[in-house]
C-alpha positions in Angstrom: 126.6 -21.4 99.1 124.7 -24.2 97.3 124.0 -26.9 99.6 121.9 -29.2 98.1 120.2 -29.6 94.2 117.7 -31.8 92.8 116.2 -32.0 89.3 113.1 -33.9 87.2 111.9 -34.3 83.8 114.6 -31.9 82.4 116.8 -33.1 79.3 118.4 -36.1 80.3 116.9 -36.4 83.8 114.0 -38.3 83.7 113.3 -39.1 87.5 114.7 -37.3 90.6 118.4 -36.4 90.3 120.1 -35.0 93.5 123.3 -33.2 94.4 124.1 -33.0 97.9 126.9 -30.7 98.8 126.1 -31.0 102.3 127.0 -35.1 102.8 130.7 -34.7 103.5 133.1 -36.6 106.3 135.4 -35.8 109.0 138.6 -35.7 107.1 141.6 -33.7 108.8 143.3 -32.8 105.5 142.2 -30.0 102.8 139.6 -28.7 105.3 139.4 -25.6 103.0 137.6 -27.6 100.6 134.6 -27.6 103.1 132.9 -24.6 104.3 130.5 -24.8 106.7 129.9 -28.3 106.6 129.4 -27.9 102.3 131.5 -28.9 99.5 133.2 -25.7 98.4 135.3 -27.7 96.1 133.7 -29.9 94.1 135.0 -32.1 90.4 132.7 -34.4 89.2 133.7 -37.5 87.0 131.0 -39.7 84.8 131.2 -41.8 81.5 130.4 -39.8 78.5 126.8 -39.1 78.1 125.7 -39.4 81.6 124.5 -35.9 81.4 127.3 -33.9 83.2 126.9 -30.9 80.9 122.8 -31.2 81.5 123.6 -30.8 85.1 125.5 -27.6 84.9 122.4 -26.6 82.2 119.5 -27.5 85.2 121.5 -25.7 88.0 121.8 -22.3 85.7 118.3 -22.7 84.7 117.3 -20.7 87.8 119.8 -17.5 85.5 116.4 -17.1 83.1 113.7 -15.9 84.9 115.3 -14.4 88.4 117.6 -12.5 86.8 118.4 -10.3 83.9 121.5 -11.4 82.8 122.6 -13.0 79.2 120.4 -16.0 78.1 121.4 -18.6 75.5 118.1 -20.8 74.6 119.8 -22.4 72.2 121.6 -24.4 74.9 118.3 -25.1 76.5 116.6 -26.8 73.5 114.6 -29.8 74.4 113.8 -28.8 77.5 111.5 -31.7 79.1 112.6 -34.8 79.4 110.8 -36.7 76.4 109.8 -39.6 78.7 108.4 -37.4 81.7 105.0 -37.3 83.4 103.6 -34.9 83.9 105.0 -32.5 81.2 106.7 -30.4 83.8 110.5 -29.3 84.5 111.1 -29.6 88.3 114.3 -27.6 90.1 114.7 -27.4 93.9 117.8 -25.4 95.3 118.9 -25.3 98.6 121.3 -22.8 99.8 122.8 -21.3 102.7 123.2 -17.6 102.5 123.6 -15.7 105.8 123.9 -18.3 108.2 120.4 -19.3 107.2 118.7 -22.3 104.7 117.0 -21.0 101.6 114.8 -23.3 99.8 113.3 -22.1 96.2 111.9 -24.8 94.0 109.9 -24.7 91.1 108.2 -26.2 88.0 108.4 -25.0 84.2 106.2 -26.7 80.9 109.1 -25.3 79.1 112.2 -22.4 79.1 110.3 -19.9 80.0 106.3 -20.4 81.5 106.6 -21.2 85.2 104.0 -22.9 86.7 104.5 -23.8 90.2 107.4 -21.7 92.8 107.9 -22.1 96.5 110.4 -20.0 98.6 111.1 -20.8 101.8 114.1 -19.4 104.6 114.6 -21.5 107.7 111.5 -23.3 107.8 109.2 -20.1 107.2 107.1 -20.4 103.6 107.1 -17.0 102.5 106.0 -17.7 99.0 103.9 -20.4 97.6 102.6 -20.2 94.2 100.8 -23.0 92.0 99.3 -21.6 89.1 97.4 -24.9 88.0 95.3 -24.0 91.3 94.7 -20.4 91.6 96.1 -17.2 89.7 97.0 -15.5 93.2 100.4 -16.3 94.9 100.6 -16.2 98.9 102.8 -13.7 99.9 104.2 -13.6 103.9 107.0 -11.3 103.3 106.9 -8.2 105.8 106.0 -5.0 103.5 104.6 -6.8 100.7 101.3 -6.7 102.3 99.4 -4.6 99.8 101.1 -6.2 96.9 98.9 -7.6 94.2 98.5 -11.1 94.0 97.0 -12.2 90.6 99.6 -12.7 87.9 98.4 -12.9 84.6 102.0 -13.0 82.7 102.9 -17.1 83.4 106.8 -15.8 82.3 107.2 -13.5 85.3 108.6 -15.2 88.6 106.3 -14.3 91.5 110.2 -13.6 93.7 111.4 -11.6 90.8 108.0 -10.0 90.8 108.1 -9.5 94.7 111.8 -8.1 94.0 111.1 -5.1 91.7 107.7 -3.8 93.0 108.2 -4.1 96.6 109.8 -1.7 99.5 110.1 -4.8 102.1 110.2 -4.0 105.8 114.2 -3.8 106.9 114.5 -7.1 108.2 117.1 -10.4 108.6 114.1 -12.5 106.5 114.1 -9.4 103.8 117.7 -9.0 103.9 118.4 -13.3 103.3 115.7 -12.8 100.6 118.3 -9.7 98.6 121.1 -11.5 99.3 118.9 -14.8 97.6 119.0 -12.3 94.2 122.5 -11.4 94.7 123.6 -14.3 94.5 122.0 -16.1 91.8 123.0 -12.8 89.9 126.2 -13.9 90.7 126.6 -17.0 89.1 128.8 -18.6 86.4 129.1 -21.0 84.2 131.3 -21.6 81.0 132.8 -23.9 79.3 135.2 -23.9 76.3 135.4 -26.3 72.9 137.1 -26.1 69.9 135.8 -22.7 68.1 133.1 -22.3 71.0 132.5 -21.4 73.9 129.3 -20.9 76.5 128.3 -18.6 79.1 125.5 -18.2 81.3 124.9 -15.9 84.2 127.7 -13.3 85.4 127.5 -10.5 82.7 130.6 -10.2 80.3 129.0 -7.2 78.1 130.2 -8.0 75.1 133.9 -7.5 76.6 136.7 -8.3 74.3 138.7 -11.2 76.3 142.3 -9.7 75.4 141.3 -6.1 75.8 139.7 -7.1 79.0 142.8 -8.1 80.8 144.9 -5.0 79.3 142.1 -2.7 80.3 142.7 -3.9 84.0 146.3 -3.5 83.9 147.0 -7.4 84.4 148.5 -8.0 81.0 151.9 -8.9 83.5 150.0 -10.8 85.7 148.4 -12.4 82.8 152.0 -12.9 81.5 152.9 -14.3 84.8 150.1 -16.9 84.9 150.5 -18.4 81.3 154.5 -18.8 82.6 153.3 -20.7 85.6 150.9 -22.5 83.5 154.4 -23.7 81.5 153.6 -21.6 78.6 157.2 -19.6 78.7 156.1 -16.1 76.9 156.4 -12.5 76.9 153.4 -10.4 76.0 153.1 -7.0 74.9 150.6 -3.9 74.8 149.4 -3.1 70.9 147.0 -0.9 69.7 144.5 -2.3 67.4 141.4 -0.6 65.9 142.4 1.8 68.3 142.4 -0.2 71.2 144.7 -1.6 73.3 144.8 -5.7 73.3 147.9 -8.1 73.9 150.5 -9.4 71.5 153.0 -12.2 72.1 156.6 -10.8 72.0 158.8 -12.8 70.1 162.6 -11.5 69.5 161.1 -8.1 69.6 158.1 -9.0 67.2 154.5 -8.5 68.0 152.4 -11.0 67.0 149.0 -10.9 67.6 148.1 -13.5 70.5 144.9 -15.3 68.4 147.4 -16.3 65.7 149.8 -17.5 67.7 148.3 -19.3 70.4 147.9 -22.7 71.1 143.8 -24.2 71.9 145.0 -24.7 75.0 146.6 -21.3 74.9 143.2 -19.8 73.8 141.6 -22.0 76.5 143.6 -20.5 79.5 142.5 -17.0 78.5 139.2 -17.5 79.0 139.8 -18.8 82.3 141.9 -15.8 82.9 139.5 -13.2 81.8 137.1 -14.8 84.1 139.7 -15.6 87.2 140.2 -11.6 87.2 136.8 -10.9 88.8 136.7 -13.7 91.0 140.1 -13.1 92.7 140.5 -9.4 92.9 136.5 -8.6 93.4 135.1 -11.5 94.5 132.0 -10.6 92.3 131.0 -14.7 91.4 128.8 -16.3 94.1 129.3 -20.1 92.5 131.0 -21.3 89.5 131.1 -24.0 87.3 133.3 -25.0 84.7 132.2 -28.1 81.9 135.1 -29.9 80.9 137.4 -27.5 82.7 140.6 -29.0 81.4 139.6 -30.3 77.8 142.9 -29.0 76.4 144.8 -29.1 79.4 148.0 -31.3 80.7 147.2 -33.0 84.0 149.9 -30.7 85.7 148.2 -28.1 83.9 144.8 -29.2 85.1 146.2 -29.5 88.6 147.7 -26.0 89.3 144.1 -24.2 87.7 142.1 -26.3 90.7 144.8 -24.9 93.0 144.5 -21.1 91.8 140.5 -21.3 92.3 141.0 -22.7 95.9 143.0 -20.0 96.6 139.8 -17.6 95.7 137.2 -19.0 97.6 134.8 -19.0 95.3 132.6 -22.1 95.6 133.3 -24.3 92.5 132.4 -27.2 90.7 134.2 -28.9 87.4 133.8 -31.4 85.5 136.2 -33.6 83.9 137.9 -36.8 82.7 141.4 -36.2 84.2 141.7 -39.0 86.8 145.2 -38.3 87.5 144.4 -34.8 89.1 141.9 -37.6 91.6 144.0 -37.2 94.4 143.9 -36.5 98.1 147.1 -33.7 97.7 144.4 -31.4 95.8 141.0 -32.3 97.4 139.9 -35.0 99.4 137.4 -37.7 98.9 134.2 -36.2 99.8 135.0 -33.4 96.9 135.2 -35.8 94.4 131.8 -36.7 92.4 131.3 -40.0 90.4 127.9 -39.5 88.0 125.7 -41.6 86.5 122.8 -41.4 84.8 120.7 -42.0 87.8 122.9 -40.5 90.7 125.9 -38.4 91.8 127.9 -39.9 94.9 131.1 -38.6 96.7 133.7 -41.0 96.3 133.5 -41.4 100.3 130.0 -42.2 99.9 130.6 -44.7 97.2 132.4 -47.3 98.8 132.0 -49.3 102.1 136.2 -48.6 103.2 137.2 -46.1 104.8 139.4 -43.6 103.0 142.8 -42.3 104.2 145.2 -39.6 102.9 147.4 -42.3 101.8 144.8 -44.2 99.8 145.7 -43.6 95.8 142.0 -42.7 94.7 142.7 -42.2 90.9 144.1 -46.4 91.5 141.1 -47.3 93.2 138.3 -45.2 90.6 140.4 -47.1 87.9 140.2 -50.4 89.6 136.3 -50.1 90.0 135.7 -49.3 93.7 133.6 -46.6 93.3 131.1 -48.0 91.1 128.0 -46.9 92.6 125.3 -48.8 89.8 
């Protein structure tokens, strides 16, 4: 799980920005939304502009040079903050993955040179490397004692590096530090807008959405979903091209889904395609959603929070839907208000103390979260 995040001098964030997960209360309701003493369930809330989509952008930014997976640098154009000093990107993760605290930070001069890393489980540096001090990393890791030090290539992540040349020693550090890759390879992140959408981490590739679902023999379940969802439909099996993809069934009539669907329609299948994997395989490691319900209704908005609880998948959305703000989905300590200079739990942004009764969407409405 992530536990904690912090971020400087990328995009919008020009001094330190942190997320903890980890500052949560005592609350004896929706106790599924904390794991461990972490946020598994998380929806942050912020004026327009505050930089909620740069905040999903900095937490994937770790996707580029750990893993393999799809990159989209068009998302990560100007990179540094334009006010920062020095001219270097900082990211610091904290994470708790079997039972044990994993710290990687790291600094960039841009997407892709990395300058400075640090990996750490429990207390115990295993990797420190600062490039604007020597061109050889220290390595502690058991097994990767006759590994070669000096990296030339500045685009090549010293873990990444220690990943895919190393045989390490069978071990519970060695074993935390696979499970590290596993699951930032694991990952997720979209978001859908009108005539676009964006992806980063989790690997689609190139799968056709529609085909996707009928492929995996859920085109009922799919059917079933969009019902619950209030869209009242019957779908269909067609070939097209040769391939099987789904139809909407109208009196008999197949018509193909794209031409008939609504945007929020079109939306909902994107979550679908993406809710497959993380309900029957439990493949994603964290996900997060930008604007999750853009072309949602509130009831809407409501019953896709509820389905992802049900997965366990940790999660975290953003939106402006106050009226899903309330302690019958999550509980005050999930909740996220965001400004340009800070994120705070709704707990942690006002002096009362918050009860199951207390209306929260009244109160953010009325001011009493304000936290600048």
């Amino acid at each position: 799980m992530l536990r904690k995040f912090k971020v400087s001098n990328f995009k919008s964030f020009e001094k330190g920005f942190e997320l903890d997960l980890t500052n949560v209360n005592g609350y004896e309701f929706n106790k599924d939304s904390i794991k461990s003493g972490v946020v598994n369930n998380a929806i942050i809330y912020g004026h327009n502009g505050v930089g909620k989509s740069n905040l999903a952008l900095a937490i994937f930014d770790i996707i580029e040079h750990l893993t393999d997976k799809q990159r989209n640098e068009a998302v990560y154009k100007n990179y540094l903050n334009a006010y920062c000093d020095p001219n270097l990107a900082y990211f610091y993760y904290e994470f708790s993955i079997n039972s044990k605290i994993v710290v990687y930070e790291y600094k960039k001069s841009d997407y892709k040179t990395i300058v400075y890393e640090r990996f750490q489980i429990d207390d115990e540096e295993l990797v420190l490397f600062d490039r604007t001090k020597t061109s050889n990393a220290t390595i502690s890791f058991k097994g990767a004692e006759t590994l070669k030090t000096d990296i030339e290539n500045n685009q090549l992540s010293i873990l990444k590096y220690i990943k895919n040349n190393t045989e390490l020693v069978h071990n519970d550090v060695n074993t935390t530090f696979q499970a590290f890759f596993t699951f930032i390879e694991q990952m997720l992140y979209f978001r859908s807008l009108l005539n676009s959408t964006t992806h980063l981490g989790f690997d689609i590739d190139g799968k056709n959405i529609l085909e996707d679902i009928a492929k995996k023999k859920n085109t009922k379940n799919f059917e079933t979903f969009l019902n619950q969802a209030g869209i009242e439909c019957k779908l269909s099996e067609v070939e097209e091209l040769g391939r099987k993809t789904i139809a909407f069934n109208l009196n008999g009539e197949d018509l193909p889904f794209y031409e008939v669907a609504s945007t929020g329609t079109i939306a909902l299948s994107l979550f679908y395609f993406w809710y497959q994997d993380f309900k029957e395989n439990s493949k994603v490691s964290f996900l997060f959603i930008d604007e999750f319900d853009a072309f949602y209704h509130h009831s809407l908005s409501s019953l896709i929070v509820e389905k992802l609880k049900e997965t366990g998948v940790q999660f975290v959305l953003t939106t402006h839907n106050t009226a899903i703000m309330t302690n019958d989905l999550l509980r005050p300590d999930c909740y996220f208000e965001m400004t340009k200079n800070r994120i705070s739990s709704l707990s942690k942004s006002t002096q009362k103390e918050l009860r199951e009764a207390h209306d929260l969407e009244k109160m953010y409405k009325a001011g009493s979260f304000d936290i600048e």
